[in-house]
N, C-alpha and C positions, 0 to 999 in steps of 0.2 A: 216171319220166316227167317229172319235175320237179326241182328246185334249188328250195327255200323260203327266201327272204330274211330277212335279220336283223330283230329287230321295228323296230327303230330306221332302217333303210335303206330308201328309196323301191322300191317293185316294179317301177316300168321300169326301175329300173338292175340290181337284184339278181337277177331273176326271168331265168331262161334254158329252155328248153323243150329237149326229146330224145328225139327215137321211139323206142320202146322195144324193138323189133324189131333197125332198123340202125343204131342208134345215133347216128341223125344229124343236127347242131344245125340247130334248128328255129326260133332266136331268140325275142325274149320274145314273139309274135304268130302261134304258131303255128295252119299251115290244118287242116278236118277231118281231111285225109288225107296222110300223108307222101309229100311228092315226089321222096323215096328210091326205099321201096317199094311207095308204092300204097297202104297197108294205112291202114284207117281208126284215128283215134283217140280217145280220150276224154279230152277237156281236164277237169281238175278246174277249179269254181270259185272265182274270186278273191276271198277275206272280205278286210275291212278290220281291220286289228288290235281285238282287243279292251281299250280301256281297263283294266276292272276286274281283266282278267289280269293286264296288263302293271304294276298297280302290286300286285297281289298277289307279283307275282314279286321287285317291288322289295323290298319288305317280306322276302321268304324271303331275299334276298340280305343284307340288312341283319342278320337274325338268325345268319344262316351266319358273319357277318363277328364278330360279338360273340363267339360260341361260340368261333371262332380263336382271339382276340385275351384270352380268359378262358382259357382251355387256355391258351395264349402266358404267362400270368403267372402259372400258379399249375405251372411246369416248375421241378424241383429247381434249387437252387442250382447254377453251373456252376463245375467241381473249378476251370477256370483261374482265377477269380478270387480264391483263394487264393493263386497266385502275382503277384496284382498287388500292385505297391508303394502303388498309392493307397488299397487296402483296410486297408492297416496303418497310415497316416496317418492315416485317419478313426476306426481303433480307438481308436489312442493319443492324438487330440483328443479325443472323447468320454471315454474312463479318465480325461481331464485334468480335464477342468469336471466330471465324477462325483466325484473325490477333492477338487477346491476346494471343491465344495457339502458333501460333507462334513466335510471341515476348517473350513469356516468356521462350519457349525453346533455341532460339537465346542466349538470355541474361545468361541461364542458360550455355550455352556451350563457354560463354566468359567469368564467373567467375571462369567457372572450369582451362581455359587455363593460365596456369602458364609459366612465362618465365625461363627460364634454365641459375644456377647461374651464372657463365660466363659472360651474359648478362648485369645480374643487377648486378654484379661485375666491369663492365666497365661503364655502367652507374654511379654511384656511386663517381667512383674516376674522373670520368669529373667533375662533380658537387663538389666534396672536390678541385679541380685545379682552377674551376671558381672563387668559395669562397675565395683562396687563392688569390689570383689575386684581388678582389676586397678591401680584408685585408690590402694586399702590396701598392694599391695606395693611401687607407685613413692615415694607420700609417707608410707608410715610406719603409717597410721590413716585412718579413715576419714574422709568430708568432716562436719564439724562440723556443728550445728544450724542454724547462720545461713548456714554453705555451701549447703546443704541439695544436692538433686540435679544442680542446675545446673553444682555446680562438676563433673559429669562431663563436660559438652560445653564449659564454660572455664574457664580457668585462675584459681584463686580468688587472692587477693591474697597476696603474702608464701607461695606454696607454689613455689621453684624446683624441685622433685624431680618434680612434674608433668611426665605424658607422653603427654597425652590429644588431642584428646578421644577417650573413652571409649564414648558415645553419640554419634550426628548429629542425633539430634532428641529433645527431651523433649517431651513429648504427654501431655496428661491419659490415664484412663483411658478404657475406651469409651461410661463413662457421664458422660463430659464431669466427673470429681472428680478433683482432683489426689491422684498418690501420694504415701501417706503415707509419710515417714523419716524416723527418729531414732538417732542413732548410741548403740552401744553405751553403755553407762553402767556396765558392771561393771569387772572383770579383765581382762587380756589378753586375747586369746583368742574373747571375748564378740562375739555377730552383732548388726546394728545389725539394728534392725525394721522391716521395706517389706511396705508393706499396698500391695493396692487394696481401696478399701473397698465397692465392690460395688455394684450397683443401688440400693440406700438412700442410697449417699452418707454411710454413718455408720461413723467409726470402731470395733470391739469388737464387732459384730454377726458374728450368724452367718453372714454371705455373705461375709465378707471373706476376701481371695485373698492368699497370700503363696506365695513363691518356695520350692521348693527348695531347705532349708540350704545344700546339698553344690555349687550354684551359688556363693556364695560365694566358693569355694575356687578362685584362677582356674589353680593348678598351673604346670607348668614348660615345659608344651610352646608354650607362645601366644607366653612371650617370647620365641624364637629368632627373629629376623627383625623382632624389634619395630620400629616406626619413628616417629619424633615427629611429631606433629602437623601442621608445617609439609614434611614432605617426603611423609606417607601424603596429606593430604586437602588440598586444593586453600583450602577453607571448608569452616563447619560453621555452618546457620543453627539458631536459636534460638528457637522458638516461644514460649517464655515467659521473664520477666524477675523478677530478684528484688527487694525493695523495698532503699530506699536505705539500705545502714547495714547491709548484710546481708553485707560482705566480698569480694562477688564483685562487679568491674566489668559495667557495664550495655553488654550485648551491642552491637557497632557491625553496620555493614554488611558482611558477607560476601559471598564470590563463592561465590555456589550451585555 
């Protein structure tokens, strides 16, 4: 009998009438009785929209729309985007700042790890044995009492057969004491004696650190390739200086 208009569209425009008998448009104002067939009809009444529906209906359409839009985003991963290239670009930027963060924390927890004096107290007086040893085979014997260690990093006065330096730096121990040396006093043959003397700082106690006899001994293989002084190292500075009268010239300025 009727066409129901949109809720949102005026009624005189939307609203069209139709007998329901012959079918015949009756327009929005239709009379009791079709002037088709004669036959009476029965208009329904015109309500005016109901407000509280119509935003009730807003409301169902607003949740219909969430529902979509939550279904919409929880849809499996799509197989094509495995064949995108920009999916592999963001992989491999991520793996990148993943592996810096973890190298740099790596790196960061192996500058923090310090060795324990001890250590680099035996360390140390290996390395003043080898030097010694290398001394002893170019000039003959070892560096004398008033040479004392220094003449490993220069060249003591009156020794041409020197081929050193030997060491790049002399450095106390790690307990801020100078090492002890004293060159042989026996036979031939005889080890001069290199102390560190230890946390006390006292020579003859029980903490005192010495090298390795068998460092001494600097063997055959080091010399092949040996090279003097002035063609291996550029400079050799000098941390510490010996008093005056001591045979070794007093350290000048080097090129680090």
């Amino acid at each position: 009998m009727s066409e129901y208009a949109h809720p949102q569209i005026p009624l005189t425009i939307a609203m069209r009438f139709r007998c329901p008998y012959c079918k015949k448009e009756l327009g929005a104002a239709p009379p009791p009785k079709c002037p088709g067939c004669g036959k009476l009809m029965l208009v329904p009444a015109l309500r005016a929209p109901n407000p509280r529906l119509a935003r009730r209906r807003k409301i169902e359409n607003i949740w219909r729309e969430y529902e979509r839009r939550k279904a919409d985003m929880q849809v499996a991963i799509s197989p094509r985007m495995w064949r995108n290239p920009k999916f592999y670009l963001g992989a491999i930027f991520l793996m990148a700042i993943i592996g810096g963060a973890v190298f740099h924390a790596t790196d960061s927890a192996v500058t923090r790890r310090v060795e324990p004096p001890h250590i680099v107290a035996m360390r140390h007086v290996d390395v003043l044995a080898e030097a010694l040893g290398r001394f002893c085979f170019h000039v003959g014997s070892y560096p004398t009492s008033e040479q004392g260690l220094l003449a490993l990093a220069r060249r003591p006065v009156g020794v041409p057969a020197w081929n050193g330096p030997y060491i790049n730096q002399l450095r106390d121990d790690p307990w801020g004491t100078p090492f002890f040396y004293e060159p042989p006093r026996e036979a031939a043959g005889a080890l001069p004696t290199l102390l560190s003397c230890g946390p006390d700082g006292l020579r003859g106690t029980a903490d005192d650190i010495a090298p390795d006899p068998a460092r001494f001994d600097p063997g055959t293989e080091w010399t092949n390739g040996w090279l003097s002084a002035e063609e291996r190292l550029p400079g050799v500075r000098v941390l510490r200086s010996l008093p005056e009268g001591s045979g070794v010239p007093a350290p000048q300025s080097l090129q680090q």
